[in-house]
C-alpha positions as a Markdown table, in Angstrom:
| # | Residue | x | y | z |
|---|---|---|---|---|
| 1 | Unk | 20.8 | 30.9 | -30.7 |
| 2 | Unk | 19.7 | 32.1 | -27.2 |
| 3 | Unk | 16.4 | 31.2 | -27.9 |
| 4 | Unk | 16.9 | 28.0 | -30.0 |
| 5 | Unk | 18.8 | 26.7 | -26.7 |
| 6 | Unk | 15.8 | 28.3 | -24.6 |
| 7 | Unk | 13.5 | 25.6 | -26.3 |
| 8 | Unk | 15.7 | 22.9 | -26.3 |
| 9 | Unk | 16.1 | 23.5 | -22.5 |
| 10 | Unk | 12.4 | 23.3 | -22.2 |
| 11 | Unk | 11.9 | 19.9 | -24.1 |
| 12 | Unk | 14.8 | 18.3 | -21.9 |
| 13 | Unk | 13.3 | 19.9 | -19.0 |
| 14 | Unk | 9.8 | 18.3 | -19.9 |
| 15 | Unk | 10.9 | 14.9 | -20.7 |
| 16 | Unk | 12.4 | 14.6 | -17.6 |
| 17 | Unk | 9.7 | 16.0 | -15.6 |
| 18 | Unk | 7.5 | 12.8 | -17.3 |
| 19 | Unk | 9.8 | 10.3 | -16.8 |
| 20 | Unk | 9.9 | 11.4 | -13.0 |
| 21 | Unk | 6.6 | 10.9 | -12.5 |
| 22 | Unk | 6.8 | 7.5 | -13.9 |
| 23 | Unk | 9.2 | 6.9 | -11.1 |
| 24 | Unk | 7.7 | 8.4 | -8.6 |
| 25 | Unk | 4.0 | 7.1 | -9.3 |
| 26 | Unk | 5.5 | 3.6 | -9.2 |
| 27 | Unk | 7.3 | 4.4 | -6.1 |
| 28 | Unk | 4.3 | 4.9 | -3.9 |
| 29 | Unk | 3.0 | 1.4 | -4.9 |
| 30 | Unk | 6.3 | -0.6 | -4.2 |
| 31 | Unk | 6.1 | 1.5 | -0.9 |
| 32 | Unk | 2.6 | 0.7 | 0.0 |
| 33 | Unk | 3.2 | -3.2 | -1.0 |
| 34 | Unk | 6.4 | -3.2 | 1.6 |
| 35 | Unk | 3.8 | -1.3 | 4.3 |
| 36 | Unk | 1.1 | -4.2 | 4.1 |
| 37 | Unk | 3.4 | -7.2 | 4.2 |
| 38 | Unk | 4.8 | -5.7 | 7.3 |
| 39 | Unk | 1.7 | -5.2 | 9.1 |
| 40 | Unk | 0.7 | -9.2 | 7.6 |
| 41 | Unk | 3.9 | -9.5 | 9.6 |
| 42 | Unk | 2.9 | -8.0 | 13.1 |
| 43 | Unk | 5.7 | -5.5 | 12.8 |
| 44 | Unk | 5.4 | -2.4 | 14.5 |
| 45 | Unk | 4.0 | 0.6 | 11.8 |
| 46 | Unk | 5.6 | 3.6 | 10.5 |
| 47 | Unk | 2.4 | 5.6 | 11.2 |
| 48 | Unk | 2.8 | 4.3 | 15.2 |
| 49 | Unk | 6.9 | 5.5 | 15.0 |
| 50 | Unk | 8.3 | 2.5 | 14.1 |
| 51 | Unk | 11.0 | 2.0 | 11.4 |
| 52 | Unk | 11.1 | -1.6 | 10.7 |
| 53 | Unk | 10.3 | -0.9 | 7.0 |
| 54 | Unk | 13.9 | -0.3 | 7.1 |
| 55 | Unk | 14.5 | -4.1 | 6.6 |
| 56 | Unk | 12.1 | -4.7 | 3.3 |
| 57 | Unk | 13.2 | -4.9 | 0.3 |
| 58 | Unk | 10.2 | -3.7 | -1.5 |
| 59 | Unk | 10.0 | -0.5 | 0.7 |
| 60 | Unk | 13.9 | -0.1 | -0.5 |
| 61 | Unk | 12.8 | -0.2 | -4.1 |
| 62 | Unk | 10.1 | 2.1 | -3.7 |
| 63 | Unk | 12.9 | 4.6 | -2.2 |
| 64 | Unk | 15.4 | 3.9 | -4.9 |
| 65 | Unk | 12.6 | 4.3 | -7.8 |
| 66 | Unk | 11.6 | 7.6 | -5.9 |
| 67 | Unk | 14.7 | 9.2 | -5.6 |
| 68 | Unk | 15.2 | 8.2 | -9.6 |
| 69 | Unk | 12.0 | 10.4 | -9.7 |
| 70 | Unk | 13.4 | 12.9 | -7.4 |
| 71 | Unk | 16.4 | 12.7 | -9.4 |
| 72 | Unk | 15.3 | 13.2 | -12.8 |
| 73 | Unk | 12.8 | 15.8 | -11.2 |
| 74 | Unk | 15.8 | 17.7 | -9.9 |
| 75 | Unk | 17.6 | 17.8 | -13.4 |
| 76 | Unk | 13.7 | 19.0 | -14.4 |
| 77 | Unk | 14.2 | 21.8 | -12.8 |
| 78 | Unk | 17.5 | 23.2 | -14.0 |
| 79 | Unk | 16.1 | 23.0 | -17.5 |
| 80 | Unk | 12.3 | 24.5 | -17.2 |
| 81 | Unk | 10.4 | 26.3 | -14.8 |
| 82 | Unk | 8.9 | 25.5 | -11.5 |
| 83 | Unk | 5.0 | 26.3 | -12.9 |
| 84 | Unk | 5.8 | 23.3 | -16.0 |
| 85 | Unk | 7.6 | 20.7 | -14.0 |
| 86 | Unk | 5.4 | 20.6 | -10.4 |
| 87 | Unk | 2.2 | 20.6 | -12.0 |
| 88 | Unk | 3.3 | 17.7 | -14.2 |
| 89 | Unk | 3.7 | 15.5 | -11.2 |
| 90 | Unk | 0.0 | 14.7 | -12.0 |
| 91 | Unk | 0.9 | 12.2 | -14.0 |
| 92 | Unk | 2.7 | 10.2 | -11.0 |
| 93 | Unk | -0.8 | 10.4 | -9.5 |
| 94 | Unk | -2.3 | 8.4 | -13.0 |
| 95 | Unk | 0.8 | 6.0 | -12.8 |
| 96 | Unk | -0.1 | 5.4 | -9.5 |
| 97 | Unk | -3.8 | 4.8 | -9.8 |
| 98 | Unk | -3.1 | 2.3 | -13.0 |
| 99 | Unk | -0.6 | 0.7 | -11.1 |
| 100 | Unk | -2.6 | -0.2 | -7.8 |
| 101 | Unk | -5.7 | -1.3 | -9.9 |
| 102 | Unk | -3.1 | -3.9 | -10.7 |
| 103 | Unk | -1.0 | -4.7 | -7.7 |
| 104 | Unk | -3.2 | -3.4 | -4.9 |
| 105 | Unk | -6.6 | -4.7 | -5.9 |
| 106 | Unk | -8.1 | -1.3 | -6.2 |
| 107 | Unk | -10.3 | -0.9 | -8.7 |
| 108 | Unk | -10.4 | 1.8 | -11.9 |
| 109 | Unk | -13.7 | 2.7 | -13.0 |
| 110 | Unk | -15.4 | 4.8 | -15.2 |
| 111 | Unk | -15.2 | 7.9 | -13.0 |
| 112 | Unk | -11.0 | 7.3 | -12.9 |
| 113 | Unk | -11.0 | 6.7 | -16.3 |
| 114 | Unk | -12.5 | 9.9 | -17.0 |
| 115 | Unk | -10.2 | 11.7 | -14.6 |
| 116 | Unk | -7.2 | 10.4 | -15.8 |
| 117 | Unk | -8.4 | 12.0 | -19.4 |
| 118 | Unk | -9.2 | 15.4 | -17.5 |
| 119 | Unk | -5.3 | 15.1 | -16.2 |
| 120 | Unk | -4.0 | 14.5 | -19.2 |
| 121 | Unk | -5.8 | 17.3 | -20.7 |
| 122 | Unk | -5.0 | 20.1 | -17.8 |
| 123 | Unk | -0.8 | 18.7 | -18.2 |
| 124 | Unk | -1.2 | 19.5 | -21.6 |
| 125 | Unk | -2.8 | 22.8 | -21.4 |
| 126 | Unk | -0.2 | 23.8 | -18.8 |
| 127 | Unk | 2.3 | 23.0 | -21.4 |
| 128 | Unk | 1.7 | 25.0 | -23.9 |
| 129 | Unk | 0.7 | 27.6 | -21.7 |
| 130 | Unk | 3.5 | 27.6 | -19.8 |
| 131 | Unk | 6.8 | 30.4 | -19.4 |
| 132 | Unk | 9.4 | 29.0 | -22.1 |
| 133 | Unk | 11.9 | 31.2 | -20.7 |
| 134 | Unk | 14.2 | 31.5 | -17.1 |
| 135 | Unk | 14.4 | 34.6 | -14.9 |
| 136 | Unk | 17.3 | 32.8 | -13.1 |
| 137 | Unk | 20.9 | 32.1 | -14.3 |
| 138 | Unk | 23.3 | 32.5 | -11.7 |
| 139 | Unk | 23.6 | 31.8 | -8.4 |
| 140 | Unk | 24.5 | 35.6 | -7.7 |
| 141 | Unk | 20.6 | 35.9 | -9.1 |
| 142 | Unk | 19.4 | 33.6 | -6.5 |
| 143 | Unk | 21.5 | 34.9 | -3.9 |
| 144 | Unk | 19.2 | 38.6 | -4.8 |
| 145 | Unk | 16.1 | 36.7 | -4.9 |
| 146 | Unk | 16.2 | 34.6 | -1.8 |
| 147 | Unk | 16.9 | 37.8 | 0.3 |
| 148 | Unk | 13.2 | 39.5 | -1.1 |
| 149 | Unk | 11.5 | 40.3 | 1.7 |
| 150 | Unk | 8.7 | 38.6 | 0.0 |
| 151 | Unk | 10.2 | 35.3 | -0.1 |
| 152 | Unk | 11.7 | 35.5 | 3.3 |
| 153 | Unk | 8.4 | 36.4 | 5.0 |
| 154 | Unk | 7.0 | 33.4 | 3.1 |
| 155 | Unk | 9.8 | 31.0 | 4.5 |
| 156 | Unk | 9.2 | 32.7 | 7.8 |
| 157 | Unk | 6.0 | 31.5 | 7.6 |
| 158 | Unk | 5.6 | 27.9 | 5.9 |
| 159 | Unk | 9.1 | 27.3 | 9.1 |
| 160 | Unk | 6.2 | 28.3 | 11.6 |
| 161 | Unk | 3.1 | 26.3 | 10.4 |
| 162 | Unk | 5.6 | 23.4 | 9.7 |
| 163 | Unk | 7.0 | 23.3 | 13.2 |
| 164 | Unk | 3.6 | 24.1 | 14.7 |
| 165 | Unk | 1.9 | 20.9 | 12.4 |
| 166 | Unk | 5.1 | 18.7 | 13.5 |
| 167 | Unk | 5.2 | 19.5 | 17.5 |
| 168 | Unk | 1.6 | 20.7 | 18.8 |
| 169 | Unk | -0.9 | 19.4 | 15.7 |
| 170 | Unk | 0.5 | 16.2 | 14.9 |
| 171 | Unk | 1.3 | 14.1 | 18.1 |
| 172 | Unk | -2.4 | 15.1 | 19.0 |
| 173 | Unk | -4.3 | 14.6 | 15.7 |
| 174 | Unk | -2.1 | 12.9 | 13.1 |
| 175 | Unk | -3.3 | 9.6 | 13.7 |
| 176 | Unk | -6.9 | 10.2 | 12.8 |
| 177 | Unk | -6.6 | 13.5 | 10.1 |
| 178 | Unk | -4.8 | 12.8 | 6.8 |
| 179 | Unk | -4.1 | 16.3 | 6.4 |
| 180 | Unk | -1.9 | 16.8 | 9.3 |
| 181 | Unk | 1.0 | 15.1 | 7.6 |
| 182 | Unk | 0.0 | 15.6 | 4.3 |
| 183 | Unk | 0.2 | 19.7 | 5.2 |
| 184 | Unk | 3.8 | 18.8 | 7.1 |
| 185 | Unk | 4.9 | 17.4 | 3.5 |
| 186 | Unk | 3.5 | 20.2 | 1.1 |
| 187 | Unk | 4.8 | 23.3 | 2.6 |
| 188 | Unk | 8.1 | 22.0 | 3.2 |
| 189 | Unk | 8.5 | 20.9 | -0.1 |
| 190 | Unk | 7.9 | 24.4 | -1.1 |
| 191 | Unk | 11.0 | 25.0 | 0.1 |
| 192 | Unk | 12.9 | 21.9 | -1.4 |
| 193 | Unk | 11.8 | 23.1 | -4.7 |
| 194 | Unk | 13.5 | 26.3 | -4.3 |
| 195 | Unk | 16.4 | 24.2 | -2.9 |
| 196 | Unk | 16.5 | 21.8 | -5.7 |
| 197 | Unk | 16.0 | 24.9 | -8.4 |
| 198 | Unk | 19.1 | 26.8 | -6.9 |
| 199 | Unk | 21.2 | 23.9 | -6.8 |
| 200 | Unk | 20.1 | 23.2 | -10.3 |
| 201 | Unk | 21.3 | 26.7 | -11.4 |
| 202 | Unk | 24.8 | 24.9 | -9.5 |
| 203 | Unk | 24.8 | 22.4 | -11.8 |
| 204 | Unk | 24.8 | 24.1 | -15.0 |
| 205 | Unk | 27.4 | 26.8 | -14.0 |
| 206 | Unk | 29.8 | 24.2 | -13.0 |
| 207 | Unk | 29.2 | 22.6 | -16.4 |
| 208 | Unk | 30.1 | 25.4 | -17.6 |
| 209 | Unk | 33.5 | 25.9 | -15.8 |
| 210 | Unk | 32.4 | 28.3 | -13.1 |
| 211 | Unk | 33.5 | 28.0 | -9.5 |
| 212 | Unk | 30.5 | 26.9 | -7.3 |
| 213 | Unk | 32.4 | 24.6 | -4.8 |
| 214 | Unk | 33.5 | 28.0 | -2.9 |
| 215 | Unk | 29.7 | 29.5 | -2.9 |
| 216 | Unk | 28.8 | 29.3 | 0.3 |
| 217 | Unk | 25.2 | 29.4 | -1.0 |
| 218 | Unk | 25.6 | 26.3 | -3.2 |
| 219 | Unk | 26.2 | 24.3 | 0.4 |
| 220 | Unk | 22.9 | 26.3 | 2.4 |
| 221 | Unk | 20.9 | 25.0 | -0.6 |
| 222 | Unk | 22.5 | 21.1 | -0.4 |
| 223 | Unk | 21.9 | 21.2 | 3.1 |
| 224 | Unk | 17.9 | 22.9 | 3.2 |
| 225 | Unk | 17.1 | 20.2 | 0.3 |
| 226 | Unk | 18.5 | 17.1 | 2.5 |
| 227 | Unk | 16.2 | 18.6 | 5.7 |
| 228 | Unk | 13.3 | 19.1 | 3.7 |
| 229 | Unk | 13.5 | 15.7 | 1.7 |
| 230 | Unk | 13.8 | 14.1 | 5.0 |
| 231 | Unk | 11.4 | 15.7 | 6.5 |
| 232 | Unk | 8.8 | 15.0 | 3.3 |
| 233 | Unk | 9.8 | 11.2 | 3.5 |
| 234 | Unk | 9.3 | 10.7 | 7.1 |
| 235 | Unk | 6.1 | 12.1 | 7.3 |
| 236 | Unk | 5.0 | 10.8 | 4.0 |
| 237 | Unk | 5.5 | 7.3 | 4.9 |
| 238 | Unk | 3.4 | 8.1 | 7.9 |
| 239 | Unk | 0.4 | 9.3 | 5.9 |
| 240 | Unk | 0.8 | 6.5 | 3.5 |
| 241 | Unk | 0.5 | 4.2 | 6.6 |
| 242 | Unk | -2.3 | 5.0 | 8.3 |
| 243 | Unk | -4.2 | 6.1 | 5.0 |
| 244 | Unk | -5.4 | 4.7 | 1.6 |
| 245 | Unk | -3.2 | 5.4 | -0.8 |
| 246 | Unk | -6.1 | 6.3 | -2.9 |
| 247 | Unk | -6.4 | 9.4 | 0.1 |
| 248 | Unk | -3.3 | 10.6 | 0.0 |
| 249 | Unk | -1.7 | 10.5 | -3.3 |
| 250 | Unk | -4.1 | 13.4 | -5.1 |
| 251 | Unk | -4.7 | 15.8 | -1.7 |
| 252 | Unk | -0.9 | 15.5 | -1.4 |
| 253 | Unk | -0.5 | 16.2 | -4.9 |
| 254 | Unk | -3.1 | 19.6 | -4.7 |
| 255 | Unk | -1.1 | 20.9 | -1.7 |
| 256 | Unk | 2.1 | 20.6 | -3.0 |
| 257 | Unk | 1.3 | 21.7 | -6.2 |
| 258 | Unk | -0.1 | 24.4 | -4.6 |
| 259 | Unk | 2.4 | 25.5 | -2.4 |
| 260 | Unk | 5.0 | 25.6 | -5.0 |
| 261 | Unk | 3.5 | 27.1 | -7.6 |
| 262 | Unk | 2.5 | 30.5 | -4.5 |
| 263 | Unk | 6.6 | 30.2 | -3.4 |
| 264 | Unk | 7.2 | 30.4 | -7.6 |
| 265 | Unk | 5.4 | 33.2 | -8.1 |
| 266 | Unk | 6.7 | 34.9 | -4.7 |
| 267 | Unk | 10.5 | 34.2 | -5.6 |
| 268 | Unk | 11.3 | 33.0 | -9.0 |
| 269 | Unk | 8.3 | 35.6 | -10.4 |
| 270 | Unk | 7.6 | 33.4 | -13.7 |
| 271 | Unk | 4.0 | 34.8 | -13.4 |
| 272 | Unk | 5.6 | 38.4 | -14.2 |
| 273 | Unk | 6.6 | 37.3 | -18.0 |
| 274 | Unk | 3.2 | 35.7 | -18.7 |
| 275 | Unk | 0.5 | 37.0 | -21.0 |
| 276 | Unk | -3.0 | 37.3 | -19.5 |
| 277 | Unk | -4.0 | 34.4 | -22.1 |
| 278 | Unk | -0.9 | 32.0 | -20.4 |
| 279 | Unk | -1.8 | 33.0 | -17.0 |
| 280 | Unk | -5.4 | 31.8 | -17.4 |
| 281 | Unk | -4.4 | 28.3 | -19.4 |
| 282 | Unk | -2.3 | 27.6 | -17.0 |
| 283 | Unk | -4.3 | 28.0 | -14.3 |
| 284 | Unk | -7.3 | 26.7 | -15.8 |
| 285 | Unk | -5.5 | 23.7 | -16.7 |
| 286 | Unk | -4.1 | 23.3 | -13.1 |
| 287 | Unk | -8.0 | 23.1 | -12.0 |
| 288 | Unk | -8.8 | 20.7 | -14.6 |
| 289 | Unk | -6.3 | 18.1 | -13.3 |
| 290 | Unk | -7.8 | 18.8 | -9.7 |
| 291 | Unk | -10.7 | 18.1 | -11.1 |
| 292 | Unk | -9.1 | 14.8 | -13.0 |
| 293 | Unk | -8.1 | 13.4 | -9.4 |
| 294 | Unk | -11.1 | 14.3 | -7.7 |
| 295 | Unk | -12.9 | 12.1 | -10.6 |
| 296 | Unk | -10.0 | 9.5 | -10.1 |
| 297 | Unk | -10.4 | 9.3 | -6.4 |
| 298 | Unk | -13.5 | 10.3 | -4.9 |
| 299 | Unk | -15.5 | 7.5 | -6.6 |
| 300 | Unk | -13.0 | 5.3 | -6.5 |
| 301 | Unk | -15.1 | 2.2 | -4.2 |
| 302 | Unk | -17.8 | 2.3 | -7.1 |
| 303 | Unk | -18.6 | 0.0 | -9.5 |
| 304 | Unk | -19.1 | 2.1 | -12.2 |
| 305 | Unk | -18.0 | 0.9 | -15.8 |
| 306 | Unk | -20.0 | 1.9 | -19.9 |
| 307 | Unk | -21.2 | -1.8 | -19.8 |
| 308 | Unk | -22.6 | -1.1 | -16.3 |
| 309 | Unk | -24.1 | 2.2 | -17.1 |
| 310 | Unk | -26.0 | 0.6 | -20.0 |
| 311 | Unk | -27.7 | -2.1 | -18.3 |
| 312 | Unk | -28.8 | 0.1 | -15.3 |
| 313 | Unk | -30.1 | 2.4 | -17.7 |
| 314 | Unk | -32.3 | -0.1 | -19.3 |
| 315 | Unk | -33.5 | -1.5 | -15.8 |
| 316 | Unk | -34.5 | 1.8 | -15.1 |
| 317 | Unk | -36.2 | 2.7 | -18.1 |
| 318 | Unk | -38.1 | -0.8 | -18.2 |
| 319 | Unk | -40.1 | -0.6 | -15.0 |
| 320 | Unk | -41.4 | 2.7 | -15.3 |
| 321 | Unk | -44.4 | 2.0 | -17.3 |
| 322 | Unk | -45.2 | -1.0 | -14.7 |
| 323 | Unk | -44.7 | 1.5 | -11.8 |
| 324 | Unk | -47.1 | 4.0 | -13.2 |
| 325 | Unk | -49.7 | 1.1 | -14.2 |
| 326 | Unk | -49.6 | -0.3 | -10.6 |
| 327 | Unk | -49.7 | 3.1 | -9.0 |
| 328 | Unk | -52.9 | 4.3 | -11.5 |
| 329 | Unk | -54.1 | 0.6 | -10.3 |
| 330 | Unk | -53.7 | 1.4 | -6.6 |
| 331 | Unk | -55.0 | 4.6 | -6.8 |
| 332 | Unk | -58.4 | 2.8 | -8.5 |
| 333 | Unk | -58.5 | 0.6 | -6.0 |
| 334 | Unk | -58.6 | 3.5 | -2.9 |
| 335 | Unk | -61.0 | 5.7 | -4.7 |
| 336 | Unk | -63.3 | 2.5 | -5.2 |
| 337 | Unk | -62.7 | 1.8 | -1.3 |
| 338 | Unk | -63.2 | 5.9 | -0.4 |
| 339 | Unk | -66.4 | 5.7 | -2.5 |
| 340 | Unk | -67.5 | 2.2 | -0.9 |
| 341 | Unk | -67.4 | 3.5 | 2.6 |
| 342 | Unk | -69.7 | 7.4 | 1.6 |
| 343 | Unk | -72.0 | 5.1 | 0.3 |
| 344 | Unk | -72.6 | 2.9 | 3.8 |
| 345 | Unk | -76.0 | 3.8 | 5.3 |
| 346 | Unk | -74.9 | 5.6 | 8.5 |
| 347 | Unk | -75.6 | 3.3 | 11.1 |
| 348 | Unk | -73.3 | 0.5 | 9.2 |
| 349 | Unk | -70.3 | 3.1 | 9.0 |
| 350 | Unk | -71.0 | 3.6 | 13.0 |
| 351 | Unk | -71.0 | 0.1 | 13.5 |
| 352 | Unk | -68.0 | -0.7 | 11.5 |
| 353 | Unk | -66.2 | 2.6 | 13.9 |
| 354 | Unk | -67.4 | 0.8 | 16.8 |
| 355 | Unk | -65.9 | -2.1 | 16.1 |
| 356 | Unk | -62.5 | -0.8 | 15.1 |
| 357 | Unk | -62.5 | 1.3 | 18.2 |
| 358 | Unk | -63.5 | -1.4 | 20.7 |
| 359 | Unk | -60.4 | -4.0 | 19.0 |
């Protein structure tokens, strides 16, 4: 029974990892749409401090269709590890790409469509390779595991290159380096994971009739997830501001990703319970959708498409024989010219010298 409810926790738990990335993926679009009619507008920018994206509507849906996300990615997390669900948020990044070939005029080309294949491929292979099983039950478990001296020099540390990023790095360079906030975002959503995964835990023992309203622990982890998701929004919107969307949606996908999956092995430990063969499927298959959204991205401003490929293929094959012919030609034409001037009587060739020097 233990393990019959183990799998069914793992299908809920991927289901709503899926449908939160449909949310989110949309989210950024409705986000970017409200952006752009307020600069149309003259309004002041979120990337130069300014909040007037308070007062559009379509920047309001983008919020409540990410925190739909948010919210089915938190319920994600109660059911199935961190290393399924984060990774999965790849598929917000294809939703998002689809979606702004649509509404923001960005094209999907060849190269996209072969990275979103590549993503779908490396979700799949982190699937199945994936822990089926929880190493945390209670919050008395977390409460052991948030005390490791591993995972509290890691929090130690992703607190210090937050604050340094937020106060010294980005006044002086955020404008003009998308990684600035883009690196505020990822590390502290390392931590809102572990937030959202202990509060999770919350969840299900009050389903199940157990006190959690006294836990003082239950209230640290409510308040750590509101400052981190904050702090992630605030800075997000910045970054999606001041960048292309096309920019920041898969580097701020790799970093997060990234950062999660290091403070899941540190504190949850999911990697201790995996064979070799799971540990290299799911890390091959995270590198595959990296490369997926490198494919989607990086050639994004080319016109690249199968019918397109075809015909410059056959311009380049059809010229080549009437390159060669004209170059064999040309090559005639200078040996006949080389062979012309040895065969002028001396004084001619002098002559000829003579005259080019003196014009």
């Amino acid at each position: 029974m233990g393990q019959d409810r183990g799998k069914y926790d793992f299908y809920i738990g991927l289901g709503l990892a899926i449908s939160s990335s449909i949310f989110i993926g949309g989210s950024f679009i409705l986000k970017k749409k409200g952006l752009l009619r307020l600069a149309r507008k003259g309004q002041c920018r979120a990337g130069q401090g300014g909040h007037a994206y308070l007062k559009e509507w379509l920047w309001w849906a983008g919020l409540l269709s990410m925190a739909a996300g948010e919210g089915a990615n938190f319920a994600a997390y109660a059911f199935a590890p961190a290393t399924l669900v984060t990774p999965l948020g790849a598929l917000s990044v294809l939703v998002s790409a689809v979606l702004s070939s649509y509404f923001l005029t960005e094209r999907l080309n060849l190269h996209g469509k072969l990275g979103c294949l590549l993503s779908i491929l490396g979700s799949t292979t982190m699937v199945i390779h994936a822990p089926k099983e929880e190493e945390i039950s209670s919050l008395k478990h977390m409460a052991a595991k948030l005390v490791d001296p591993g995972f509290v020099l890691f929090a130690t540390f992703v607190i210090i290159i937050a604050l340094i990023f937020i106060f010294v790095v980005g006044p002086r360079h955020g404008q003009t380096n998308i990684m600035v906030y883009i690196t505020i975002c990822s590390v502290i959503g390392a931590l809102s994971v572990s937030c959202v995964k202990g509060l999770g835990i919350a969840i299900k023992e009050a389903i199940a009739g157990r006190s959690v309203a006294g836990n003082p622990l239950a209230w640290v982890l409510l308040l750590g997830l509101i400052a981190c998701v904050s702090t992630q929004i605030n800075y997000l919107n910045k970054a999606l501001d001041i960048f292309n969307t096309s920019l920041v949606t898969p580097i701020y996908y790799v970093f997060f990703t990234t950062s999660v999956l290091s403070c899941s092995a540190i504190l949850f430990k999911e990697w201790e319970h995996m064979g070799t063969d799971d540990i290299i499927g799911t890390l091959s298959g995270f590198l595959t959708i990296i490369v997926g959204i490198f494919l989607l991205h990086a050639f994004k401003d080319l016109n690249v498409s199968l019918s397109t490929l075809a015909v410059s293929i056959r311009k380049e094959a059809r010229p080549g024989p009437a390159a060669n012919g004209a170059a064999a030609h040309g090559s005639y034409e200078l040996l006949q010219s080389d062979s012309t001037d040895v065969d002028m009587p001396f004084d001619s060739l002098s002559r000829r010298n003579g005259a080019l020097t003196a014009s």
